[in-house]
N, C-alpha and C positions, 0 to 999 in steps of 0.2 A: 434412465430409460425414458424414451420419448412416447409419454399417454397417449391414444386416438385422438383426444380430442383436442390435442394441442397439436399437431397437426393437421387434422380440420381446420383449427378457427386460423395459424398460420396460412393452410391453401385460398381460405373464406378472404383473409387480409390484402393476398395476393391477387384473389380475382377482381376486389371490386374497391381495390386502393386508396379507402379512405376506414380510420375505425367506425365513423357511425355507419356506413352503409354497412360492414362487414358484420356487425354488431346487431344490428336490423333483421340482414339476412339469417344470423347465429342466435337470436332472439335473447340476446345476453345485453348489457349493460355494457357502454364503453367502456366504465372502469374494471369489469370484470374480464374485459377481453384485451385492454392496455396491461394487468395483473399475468394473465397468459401468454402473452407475446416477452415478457420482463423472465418470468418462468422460464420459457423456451430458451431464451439469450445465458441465463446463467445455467443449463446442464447442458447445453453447447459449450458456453466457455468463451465467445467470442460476439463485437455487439452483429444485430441483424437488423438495426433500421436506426434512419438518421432522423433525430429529433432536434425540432425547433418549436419555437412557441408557437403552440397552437397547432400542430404540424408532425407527424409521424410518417414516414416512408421506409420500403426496405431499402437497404443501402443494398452493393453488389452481394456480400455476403446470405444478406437474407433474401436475396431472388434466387442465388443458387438452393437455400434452404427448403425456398417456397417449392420449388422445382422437383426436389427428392420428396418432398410432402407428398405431394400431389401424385409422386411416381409409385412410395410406399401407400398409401390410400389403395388405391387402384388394384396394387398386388395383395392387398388384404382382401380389398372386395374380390379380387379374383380367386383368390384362396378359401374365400367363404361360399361363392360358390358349386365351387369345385368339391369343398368336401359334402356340400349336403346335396349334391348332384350324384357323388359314390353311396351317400345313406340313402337317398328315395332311389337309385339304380338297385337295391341290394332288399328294399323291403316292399318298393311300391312298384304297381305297373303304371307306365302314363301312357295314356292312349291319346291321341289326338286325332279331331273328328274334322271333315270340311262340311257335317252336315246333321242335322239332329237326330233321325233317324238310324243311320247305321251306328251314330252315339249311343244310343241306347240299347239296342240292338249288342253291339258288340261286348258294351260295358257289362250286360246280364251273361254273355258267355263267358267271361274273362272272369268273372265273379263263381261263377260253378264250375270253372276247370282249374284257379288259382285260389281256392279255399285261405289262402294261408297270409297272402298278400293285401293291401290295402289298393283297389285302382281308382285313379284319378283320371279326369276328361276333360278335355277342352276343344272349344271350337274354333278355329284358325281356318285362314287358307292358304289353300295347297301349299303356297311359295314358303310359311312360314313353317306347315310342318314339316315338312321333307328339311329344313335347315335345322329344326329342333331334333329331327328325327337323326340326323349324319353329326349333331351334338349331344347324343344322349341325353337331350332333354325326354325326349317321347320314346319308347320302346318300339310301339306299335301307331302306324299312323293307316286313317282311312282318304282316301282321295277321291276325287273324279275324275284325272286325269291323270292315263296310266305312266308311270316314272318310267324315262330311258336309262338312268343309272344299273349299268351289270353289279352295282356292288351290293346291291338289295335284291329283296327278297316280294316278287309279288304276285299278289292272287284275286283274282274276280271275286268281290263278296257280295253279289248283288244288283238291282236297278232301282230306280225310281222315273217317275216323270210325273212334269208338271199340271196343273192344271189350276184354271178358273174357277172360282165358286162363285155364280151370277144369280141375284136372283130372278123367280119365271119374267119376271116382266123389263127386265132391263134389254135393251135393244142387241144387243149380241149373244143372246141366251140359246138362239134358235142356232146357233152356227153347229158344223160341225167340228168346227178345229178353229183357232185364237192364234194369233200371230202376237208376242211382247209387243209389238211394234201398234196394233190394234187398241192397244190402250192404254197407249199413252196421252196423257192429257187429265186421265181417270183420275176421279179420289179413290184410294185404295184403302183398307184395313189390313194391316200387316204389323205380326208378331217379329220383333226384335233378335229374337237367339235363333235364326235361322241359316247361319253361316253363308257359303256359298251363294245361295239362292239370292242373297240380298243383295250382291254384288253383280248378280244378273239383272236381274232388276232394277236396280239404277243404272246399268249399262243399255237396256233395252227403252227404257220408257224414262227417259231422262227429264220428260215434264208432265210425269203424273207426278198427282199431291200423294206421298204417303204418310200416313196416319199412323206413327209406331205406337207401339205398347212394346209396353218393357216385363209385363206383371202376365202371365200364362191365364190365368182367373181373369184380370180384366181384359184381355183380351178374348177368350173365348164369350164373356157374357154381353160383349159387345158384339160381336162375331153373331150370336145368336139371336140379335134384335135389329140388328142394324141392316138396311137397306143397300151399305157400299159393296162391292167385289171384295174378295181376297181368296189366298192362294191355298191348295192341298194338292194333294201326289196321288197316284195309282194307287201306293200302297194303302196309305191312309184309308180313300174309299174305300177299299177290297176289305178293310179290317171294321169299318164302320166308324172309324173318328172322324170321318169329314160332317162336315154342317148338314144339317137337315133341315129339308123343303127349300132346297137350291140346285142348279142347275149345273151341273161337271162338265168343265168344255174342256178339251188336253189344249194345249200349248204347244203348238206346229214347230217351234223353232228347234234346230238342231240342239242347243245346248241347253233344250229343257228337259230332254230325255239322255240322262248319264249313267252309267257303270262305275258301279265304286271298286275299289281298288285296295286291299288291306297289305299295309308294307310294313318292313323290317328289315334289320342287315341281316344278310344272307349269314353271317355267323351267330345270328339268335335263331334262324330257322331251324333247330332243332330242340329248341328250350319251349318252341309255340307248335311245333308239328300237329300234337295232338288236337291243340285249339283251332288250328285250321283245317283239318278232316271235320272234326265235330261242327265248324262253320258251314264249308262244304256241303255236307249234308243237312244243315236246315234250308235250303234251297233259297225263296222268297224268303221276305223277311217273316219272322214266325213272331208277330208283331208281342212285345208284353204287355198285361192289360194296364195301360199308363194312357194318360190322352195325350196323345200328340199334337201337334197345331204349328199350322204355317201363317 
């Protein structure tokens, strides 16, 4: 029987046609990986590379070999998979979010109405849940833009919209409404795990400086000393996470103000029914006491 990993270092041999690079690449020893290529030749039965001095190469033999390597590799990783895709479909819920907010949000209802279940979340966009979501990667996905697919299952969970946090004295604080397009050029303060929004924002203000933070803490205690702009939502205000002794200006652009969208195949709508009446009925977001940050 032919081990993984003599398969492996045979596809490794094949990709990069010489033993030291392949050997490099495999973090192994030429002569450990000339040993495994000798292995492989005698439970075949037949040779699979022509040797000269100095000089190893696959003969026909061993390219056809490399060939089915590479094919069975591929059907293993697809078969691995595949089966821990049927075990997290059978014990986990995977939600996938376009946006932090209704992350959390949906994650704490999914957790009081599926007791029994372990749920996981991630932030993606749109294009990539809806593709995990029609591969049962995701169960349940949230969007901002509502899906034309009849094969799913979809429902309004929601709004948000954008806004500026300036402070009093920065030159666009008096406005009534901020166009992306207004500040561009800007140093910004902007948190990292923001999904969607970040993708607006560098589509909108293509040469402001943004300043990420990757760390929630360091960025909120920068946020809270710091003189530069950055972003929060309706919601956030309304519940009290946005910054304090700063100035809230909304965001006039059409796609700063979006509706979320909670999806499913139309053939699990009946295994979330309940979770989506109970959704339904929290109206606005019924924020939980967590600090949010954009």
């Amino acid at each position: 029987m032919l081990e993984t990993y003599l398969l492996e270092q045979l596809a490794a041999f094949a990709e990069y046609g010489t033993l030291s690079d392949a050997a490099r690449q495999l973090n192994l020893s030429q002569s450990a990986l000339s040993r495994s290529m000798q292995k492989m030749e005698n439970i075949i039965g037949v040779p699979l590379f022509s040797r000269k001095r100095n000089h190893i190469a696959l003969n026909e033999n061993g390219k056809i070999a490399a060939e089915y390597a590479k094919q069975m590799l591929r059907e293993q990783r697809d078969m691995i998979e595949k089966v821990r895709a049927f075990d997290r479909k059978r014990r986990t819920i995977s939600l996938g979010c376009c946006a932090p907010v209704p992350q959390n949000e949906v994650m704490k209802l999914l957790s009081e109405h599926f007791t029994d279940f372990s749920i996981s979340a991630e932030l993606n966009s749109d294009s990539s849940l809806l593709s995990g979501l029609k591969n049962d990667f995701f169960q349940l996905v949230v969007l901002h833009e509502k899906p034309t697919d009849e094969a799913l299952y979809i429902k309004p969970c929601g709004s948000e919209r954008l806004f500026i946090s300036l402070p009093p004295a920065h030159p666009l604080s008096k406005r009534q409404g901020i166009r992306l397009g207004d500040l561009d050029g800007e140093h910004i303060l902007l948190y990292a795990k923001i999904g969607f929004w970040y993708e607006l924002c560098v589509k909108k203000m293509p040469r402001a400086k943004f300043l990420m933070q990757h760390e929630r803490e360091v960025f909120k205690e920068l946020a809270d000393v710091s003189a530069l702009p950055s972003f929060t939502t309706d919601v956030l205000i309304h519940h009290g996470y946005a910054q304090k002794n700063r100035i809230h200006v909304p965001i006039l652009d059409v796609e700063a103000n979006v509706t979320y969208y909670i999806v499913c195949q139309k053939e699990q709508q009946a295994r979330f029914q309940q979770f989506f009446d109970a959704l339904a009925k929290l109206g606005d977001w019924g924020l939980s006491p967590i600090e949010y940050v954009l």
